[in-house]
C-alpha positions in Angstrom: 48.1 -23.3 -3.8 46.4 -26.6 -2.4 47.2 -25.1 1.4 45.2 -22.1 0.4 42.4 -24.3 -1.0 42.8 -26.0 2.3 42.2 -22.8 4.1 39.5 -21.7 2.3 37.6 -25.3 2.6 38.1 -24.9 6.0 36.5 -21.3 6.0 33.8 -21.7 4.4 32.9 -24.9 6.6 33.2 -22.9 9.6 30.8 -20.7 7.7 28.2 -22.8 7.5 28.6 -24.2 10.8 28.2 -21.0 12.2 24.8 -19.8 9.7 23.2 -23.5 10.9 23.7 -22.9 14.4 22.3 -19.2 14.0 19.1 -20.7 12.5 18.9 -23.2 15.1 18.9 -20.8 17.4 16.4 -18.5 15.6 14.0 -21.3 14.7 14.3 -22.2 18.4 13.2 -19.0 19.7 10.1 -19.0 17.1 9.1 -21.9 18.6 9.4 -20.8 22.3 7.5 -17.5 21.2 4.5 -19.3 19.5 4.3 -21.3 23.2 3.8 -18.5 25.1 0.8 -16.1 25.9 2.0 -12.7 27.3 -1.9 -11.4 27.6 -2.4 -8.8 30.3 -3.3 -5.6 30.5 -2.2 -3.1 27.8 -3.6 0.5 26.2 -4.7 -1.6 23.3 -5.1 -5.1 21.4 -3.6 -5.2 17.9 -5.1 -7.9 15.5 -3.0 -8.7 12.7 -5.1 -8.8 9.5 -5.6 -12.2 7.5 -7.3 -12.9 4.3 -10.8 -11.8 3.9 -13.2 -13.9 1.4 -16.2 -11.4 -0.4 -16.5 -9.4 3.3 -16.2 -12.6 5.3 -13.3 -13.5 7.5 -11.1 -16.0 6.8 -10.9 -18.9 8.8 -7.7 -18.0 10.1 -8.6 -14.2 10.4 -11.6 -15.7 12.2 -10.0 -17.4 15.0 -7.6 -14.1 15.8 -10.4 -11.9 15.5 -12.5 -14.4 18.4 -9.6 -14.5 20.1 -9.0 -10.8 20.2 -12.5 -9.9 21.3 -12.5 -12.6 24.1 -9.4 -10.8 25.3 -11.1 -7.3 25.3 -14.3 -8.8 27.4 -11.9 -9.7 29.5 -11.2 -6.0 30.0 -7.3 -6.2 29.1 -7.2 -3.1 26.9 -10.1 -0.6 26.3 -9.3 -0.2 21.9 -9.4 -2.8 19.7 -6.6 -2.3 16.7 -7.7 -3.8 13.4 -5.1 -4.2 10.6 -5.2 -5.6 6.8 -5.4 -3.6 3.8 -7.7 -4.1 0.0 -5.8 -7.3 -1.6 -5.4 -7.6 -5.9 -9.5 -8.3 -6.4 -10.7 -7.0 -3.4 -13.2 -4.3 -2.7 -12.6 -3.9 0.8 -10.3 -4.5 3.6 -9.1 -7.0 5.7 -9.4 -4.4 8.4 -13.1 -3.5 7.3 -14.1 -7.0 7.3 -13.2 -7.5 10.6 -14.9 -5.1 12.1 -18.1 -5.7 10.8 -17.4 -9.5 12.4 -16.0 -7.6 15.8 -18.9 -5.8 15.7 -21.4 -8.4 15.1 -19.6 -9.8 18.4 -19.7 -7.0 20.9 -17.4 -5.1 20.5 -19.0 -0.9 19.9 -17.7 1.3 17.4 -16.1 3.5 20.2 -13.5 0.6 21.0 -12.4 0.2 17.4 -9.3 2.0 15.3 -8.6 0.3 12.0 -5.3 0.5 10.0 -6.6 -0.6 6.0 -3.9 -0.1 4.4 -1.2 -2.4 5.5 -0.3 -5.2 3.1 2.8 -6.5 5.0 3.5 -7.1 8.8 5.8 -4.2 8.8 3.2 -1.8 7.0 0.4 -2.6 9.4 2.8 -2.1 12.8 4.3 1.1 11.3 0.8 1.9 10.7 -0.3 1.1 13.9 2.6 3.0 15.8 1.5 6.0 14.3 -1.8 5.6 15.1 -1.4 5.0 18.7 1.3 7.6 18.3 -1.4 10.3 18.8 -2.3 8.8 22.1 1.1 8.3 23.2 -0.2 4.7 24.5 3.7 2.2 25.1 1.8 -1.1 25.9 0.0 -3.3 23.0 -1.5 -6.9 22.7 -0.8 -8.6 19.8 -2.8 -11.2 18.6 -2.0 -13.6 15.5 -1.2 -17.2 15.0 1.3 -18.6 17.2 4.3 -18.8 14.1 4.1 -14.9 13.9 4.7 -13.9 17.8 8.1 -13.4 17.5 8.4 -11.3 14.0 5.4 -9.5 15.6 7.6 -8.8 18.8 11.1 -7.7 17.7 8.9 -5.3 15.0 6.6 -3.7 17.7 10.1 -3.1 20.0 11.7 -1.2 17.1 8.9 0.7 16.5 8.8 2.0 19.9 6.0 0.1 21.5 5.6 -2.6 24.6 4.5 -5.7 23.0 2.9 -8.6 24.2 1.8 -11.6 21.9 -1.1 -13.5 22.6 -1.6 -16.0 19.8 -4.5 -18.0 18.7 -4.8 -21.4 19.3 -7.9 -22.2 17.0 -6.1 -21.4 13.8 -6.8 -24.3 11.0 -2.7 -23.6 10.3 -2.3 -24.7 13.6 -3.9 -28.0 13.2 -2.5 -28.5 10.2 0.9 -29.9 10.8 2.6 -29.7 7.5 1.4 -26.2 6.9 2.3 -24.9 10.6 5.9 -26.5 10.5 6.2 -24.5 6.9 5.1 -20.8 8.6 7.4 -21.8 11.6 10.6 -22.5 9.2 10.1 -19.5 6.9 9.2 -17.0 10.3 12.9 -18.6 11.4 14.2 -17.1 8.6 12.0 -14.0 8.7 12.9 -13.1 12.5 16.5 -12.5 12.2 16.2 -10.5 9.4 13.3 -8.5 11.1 16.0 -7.9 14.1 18.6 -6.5 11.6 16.9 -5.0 9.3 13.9 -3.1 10.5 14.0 0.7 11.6 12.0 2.8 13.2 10.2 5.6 10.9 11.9 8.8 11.4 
């Protein structure tokens, strides 16, 4: 009896030896993602959505959206993708929002598809798959906040797309140390179970 005990100690250390070095590893590639900036050209750049305050932009939805519209002056993609559904309270979307602000910034009507609905990461890229789905365009820009890059990746991949991140660098959770280190540890967590989990629509 105590040599099984024995065994099974030894088991379940070997366990959790084994789930902390797969988090290592995972939190490690989250934080090589969110360093790099894979911007180049593309059929379109995909904003992810971010909270919207009575029809304004957040200030993290802000800093995508400026950086999403300095990357399409630049000429790296000729559509702009806009995501974010209505939140509990709201009366419009996060998507709606920012293309009043894209708008207000350059960018023409003719260069803008919105997906409102989305209230997840993985609604707003299904969404967006089948929106570019009618198009048939493979190669898409995606712009959020550095912690989200590599989520953002292994979910565009699955859906059939050719993803590139470009993350912000103006975000206030980015200057915010505490809070960035938080999104980083829980997108650890999140990007595994993206990889296993997540299936393309059929």
């Amino acid at each position: 009896m105590a040599r099984r005990r024995g065994c099974g100690s030894r088991l379940f250390a070997i366990f959790l030896v084994a789930m902390l070095a797969g988090w290592l590893v995972s939190l490690s590639a989250v934080l090589l993602a969110a360093r790099r900036d894979e911007a180049q050209p593309a059929d379109a750049i995909v904003v992810l959505g971010a909270a919207q305050y009575a029809g304004r932009p957040s200030p993290v939805l802000r800093a995508r959206l400026d950086h999403a519209v300095a990357l399409w002056k630049r000429g790296l993609a000729p559509r702009l993708v806009l995501t974010g559904g209505t939140g509990v309270g709201d009366t419009t979307s996060e998507a709606a929002v920012s293309r009043r602000y894209v708008r207000r910034h350059g960018v023409p009507d003719s260069a803008i598809l919105l997906e409102n609905r989305g209230r997840t990461t993985s609604q707003s890229l299904h969404a967006v798959a089948g929106l570019l789905g009618e198009t048939a365009p493979s190669s898409v820009v995606l712009v959020s906040d550095p912690f989200h890059s590599l989520r953002l990746a292994i979910i565009a991949r699955r859906l059939g797309l050719d993803p590139h991140t470009s993350p912000t660098r103006t975000s206030p959770i980015s200057r915010n140390k505490a809070e960035y280190w938080k999104y980083l540890l829980s997108e650890s967590v999140k990007a595994p179970l993206a990889y296993l989990f997540e299936r393309s629509p059929t």
